[in-house]
C-alpha positions as a Markdown table, in Angstrom:
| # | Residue | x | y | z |
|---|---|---|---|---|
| 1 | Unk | -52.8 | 93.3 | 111.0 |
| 2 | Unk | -50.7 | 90.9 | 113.5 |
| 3 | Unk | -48.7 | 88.3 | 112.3 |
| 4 | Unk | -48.2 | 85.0 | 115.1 |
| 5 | Unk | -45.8 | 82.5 | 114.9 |
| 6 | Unk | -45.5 | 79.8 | 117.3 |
| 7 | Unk | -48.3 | 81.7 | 119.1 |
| 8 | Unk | -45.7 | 84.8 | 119.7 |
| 9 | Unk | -46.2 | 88.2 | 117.5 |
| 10 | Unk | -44.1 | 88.5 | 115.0 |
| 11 | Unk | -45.3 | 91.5 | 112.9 |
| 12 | Unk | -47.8 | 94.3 | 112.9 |
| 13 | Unk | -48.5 | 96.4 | 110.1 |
| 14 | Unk | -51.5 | 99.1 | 109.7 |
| 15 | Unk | -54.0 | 97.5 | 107.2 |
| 16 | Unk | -53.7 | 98.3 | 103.8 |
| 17 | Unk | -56.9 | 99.4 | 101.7 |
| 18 | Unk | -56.1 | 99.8 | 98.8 |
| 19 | Unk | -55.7 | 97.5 | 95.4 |
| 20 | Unk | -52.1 | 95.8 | 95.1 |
| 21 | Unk | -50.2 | 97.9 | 97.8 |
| 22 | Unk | -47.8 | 96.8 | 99.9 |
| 23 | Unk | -46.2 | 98.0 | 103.4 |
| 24 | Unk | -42.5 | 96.7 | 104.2 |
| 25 | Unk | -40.9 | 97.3 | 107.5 |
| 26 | Unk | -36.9 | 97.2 | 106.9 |
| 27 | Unk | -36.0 | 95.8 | 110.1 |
| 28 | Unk | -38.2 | 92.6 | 109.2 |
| 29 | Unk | -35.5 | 92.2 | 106.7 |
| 30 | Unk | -32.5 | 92.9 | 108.0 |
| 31 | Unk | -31.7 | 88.9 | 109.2 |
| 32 | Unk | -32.1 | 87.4 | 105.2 |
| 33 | Unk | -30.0 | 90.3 | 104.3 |
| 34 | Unk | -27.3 | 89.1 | 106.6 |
| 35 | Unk | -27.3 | 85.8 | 104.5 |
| 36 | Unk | -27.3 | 87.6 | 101.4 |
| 37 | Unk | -25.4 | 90.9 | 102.0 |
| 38 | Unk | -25.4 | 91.5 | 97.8 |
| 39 | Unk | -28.5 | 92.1 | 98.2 |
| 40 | Unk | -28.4 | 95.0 | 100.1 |
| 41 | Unk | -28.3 | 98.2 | 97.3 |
| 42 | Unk | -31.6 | 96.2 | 95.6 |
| 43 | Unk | -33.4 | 95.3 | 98.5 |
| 44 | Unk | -37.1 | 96.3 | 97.5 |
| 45 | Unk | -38.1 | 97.0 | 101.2 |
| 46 | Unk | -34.8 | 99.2 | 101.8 |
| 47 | Unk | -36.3 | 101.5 | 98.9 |
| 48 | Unk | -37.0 | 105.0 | 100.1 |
| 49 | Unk | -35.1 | 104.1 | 103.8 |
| 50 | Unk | -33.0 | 106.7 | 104.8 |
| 51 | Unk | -30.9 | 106.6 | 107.3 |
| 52 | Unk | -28.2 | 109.5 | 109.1 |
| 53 | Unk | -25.3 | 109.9 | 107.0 |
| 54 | Unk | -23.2 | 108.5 | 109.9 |
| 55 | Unk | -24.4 | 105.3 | 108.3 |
| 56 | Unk | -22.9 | 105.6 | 105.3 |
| 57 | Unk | -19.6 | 106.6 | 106.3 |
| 58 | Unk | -19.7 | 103.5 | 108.6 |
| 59 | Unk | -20.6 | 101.4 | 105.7 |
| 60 | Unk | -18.0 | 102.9 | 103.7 |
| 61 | Unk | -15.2 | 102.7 | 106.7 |
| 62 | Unk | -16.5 | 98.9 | 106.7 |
| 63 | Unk | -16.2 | 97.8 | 103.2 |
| 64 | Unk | -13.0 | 99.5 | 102.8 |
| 65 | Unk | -11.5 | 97.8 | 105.7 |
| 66 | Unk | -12.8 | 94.7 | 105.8 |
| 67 | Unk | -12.0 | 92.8 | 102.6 |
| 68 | Unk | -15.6 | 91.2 | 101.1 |
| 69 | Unk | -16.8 | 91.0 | 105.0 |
| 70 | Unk | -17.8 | 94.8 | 105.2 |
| 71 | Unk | -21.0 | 94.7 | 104.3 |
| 72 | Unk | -22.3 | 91.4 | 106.2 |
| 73 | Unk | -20.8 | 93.6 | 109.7 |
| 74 | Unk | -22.5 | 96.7 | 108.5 |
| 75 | Unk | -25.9 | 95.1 | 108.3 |
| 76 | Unk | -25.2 | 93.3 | 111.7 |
| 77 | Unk | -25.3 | 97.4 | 113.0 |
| 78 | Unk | -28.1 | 98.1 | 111.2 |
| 79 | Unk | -29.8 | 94.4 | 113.2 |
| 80 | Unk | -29.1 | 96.4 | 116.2 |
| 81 | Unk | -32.3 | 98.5 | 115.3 |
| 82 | Unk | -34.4 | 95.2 | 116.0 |
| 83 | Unk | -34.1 | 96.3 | 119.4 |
| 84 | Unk | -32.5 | 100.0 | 120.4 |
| 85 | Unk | -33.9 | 103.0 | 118.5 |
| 86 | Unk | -32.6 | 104.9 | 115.3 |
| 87 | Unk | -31.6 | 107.8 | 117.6 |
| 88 | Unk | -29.8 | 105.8 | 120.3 |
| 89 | Unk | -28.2 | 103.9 | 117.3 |
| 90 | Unk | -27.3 | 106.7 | 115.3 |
| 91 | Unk | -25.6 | 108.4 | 118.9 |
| 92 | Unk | -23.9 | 104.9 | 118.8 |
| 93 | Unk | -22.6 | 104.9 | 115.6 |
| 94 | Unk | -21.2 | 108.4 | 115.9 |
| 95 | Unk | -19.2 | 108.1 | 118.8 |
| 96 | Unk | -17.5 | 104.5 | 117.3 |
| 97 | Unk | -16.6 | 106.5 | 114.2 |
| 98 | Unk | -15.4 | 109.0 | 116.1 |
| 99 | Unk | -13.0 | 106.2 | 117.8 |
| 100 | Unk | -12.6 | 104.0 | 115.0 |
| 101 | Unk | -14.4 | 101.6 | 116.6 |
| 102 | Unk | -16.5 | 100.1 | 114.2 |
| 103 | Unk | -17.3 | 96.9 | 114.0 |
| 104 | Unk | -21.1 | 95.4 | 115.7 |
| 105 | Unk | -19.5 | 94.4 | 118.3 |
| 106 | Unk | -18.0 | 97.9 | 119.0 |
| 107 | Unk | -21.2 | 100.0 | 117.9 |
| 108 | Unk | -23.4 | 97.8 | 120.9 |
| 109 | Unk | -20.7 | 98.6 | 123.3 |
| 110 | Unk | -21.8 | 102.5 | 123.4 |
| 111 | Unk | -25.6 | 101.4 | 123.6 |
| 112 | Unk | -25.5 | 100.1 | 126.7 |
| 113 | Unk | -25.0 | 102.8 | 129.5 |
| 114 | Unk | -21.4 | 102.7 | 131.8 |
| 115 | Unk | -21.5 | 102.3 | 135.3 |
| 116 | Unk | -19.5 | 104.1 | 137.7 |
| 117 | Unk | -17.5 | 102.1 | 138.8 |
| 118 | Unk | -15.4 | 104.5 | 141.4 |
| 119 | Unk | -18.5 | 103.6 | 143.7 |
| 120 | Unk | -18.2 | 100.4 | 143.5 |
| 121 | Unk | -17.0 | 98.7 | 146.7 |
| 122 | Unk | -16.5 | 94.7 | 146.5 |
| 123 | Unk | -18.4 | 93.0 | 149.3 |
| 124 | Unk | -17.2 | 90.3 | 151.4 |
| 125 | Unk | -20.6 | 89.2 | 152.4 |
| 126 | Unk | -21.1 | 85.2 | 151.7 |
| 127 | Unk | -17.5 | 85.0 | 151.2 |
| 128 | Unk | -15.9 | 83.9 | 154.5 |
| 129 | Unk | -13.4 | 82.4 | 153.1 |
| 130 | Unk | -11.7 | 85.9 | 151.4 |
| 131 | Unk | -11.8 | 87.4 | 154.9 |
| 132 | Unk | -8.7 | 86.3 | 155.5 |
| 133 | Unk | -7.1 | 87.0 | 152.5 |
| 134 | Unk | -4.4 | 89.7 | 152.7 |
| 135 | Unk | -2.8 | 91.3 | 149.7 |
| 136 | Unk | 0.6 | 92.6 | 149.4 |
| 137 | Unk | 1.7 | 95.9 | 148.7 |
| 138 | Unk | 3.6 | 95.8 | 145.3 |
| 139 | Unk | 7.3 | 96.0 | 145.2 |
| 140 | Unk | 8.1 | 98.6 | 142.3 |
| 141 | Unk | 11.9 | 98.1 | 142.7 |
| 142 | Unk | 11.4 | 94.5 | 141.1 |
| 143 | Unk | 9.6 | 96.8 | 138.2 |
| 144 | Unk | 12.4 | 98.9 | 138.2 |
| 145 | Unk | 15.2 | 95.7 | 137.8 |
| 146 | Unk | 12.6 | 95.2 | 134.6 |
| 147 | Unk | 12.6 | 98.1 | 132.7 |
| 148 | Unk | 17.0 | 98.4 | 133.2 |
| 149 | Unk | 17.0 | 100.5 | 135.9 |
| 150 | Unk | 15.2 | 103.5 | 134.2 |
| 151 | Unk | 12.2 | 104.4 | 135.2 |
């Protein structure tokens, strides 16, 4: 069964057959838990959802830490399963414990692969102007006359 809003999908769930069964998804539920964050531990759809124990310790590190708002930022982690999978996610989570980096905002941070950035060179191409644009080398003495002489 597929579920269209605004003529975009917005669900699809395998057809249930028989008599006064139902089939929740978790992640469908995820953004009304963010408005209601009590709701979490009751949650009929969460029922049965298990997840690595790398999330509980990050939703015990969050309530613990942050007064009353711990539980809203855990379940803005667990939104970042409406779009990267539990084992990306769970890799995620690990290495921001491991940090004690743990906020959302921290947690996406290791989803999203590093460049390399001692590669990179800085192009001058359609940027005439910067051609003429010379840099001078740093005086460390006046960093010396900071710090009192010691260095």
């Amino acid at each position: 069964m597929v579920l269209c809003a605004d003529g975009s999908e917005v669900a699809c769930h395998t057809r249930i057959w028989d008599d006064e069964q139902v089939c929740f998804d978790p992640l469908h539920y995820l953004a009304l838990l963010e408005t209601k964050p009590g709701a979490l531990d009751h949650a009929r759809p969460l029922m049965g959802w298990t997840l690595p124990e790398c999330f509980a310790l990050l939703r015990r590190r969050l309530e613990s830490e942050r007064d009353g708002d711990g539980t809203r930022e855990y379940i803005k982690v667990l939104r970042l399963l409406e779009k990267h999978s539990l084992p990306k996610l769970r890799r995620a989570v690990e290495q921001a414990l491991a940090v004690g980096a743990i906020t959302r905002d921290a947690v996406a941070q290791f989803l999203y692969p590093r460049e390399d950035w001692s590669a990179t060179l800085f192009s001058l191409d359609g940027h005439p102007h910067l051609r003429h644009v010379r840099v001078a080398a740093p005086n460390l003495a006046s960093y010396t006359e900071l710090v009192g002489g010691v260095v």
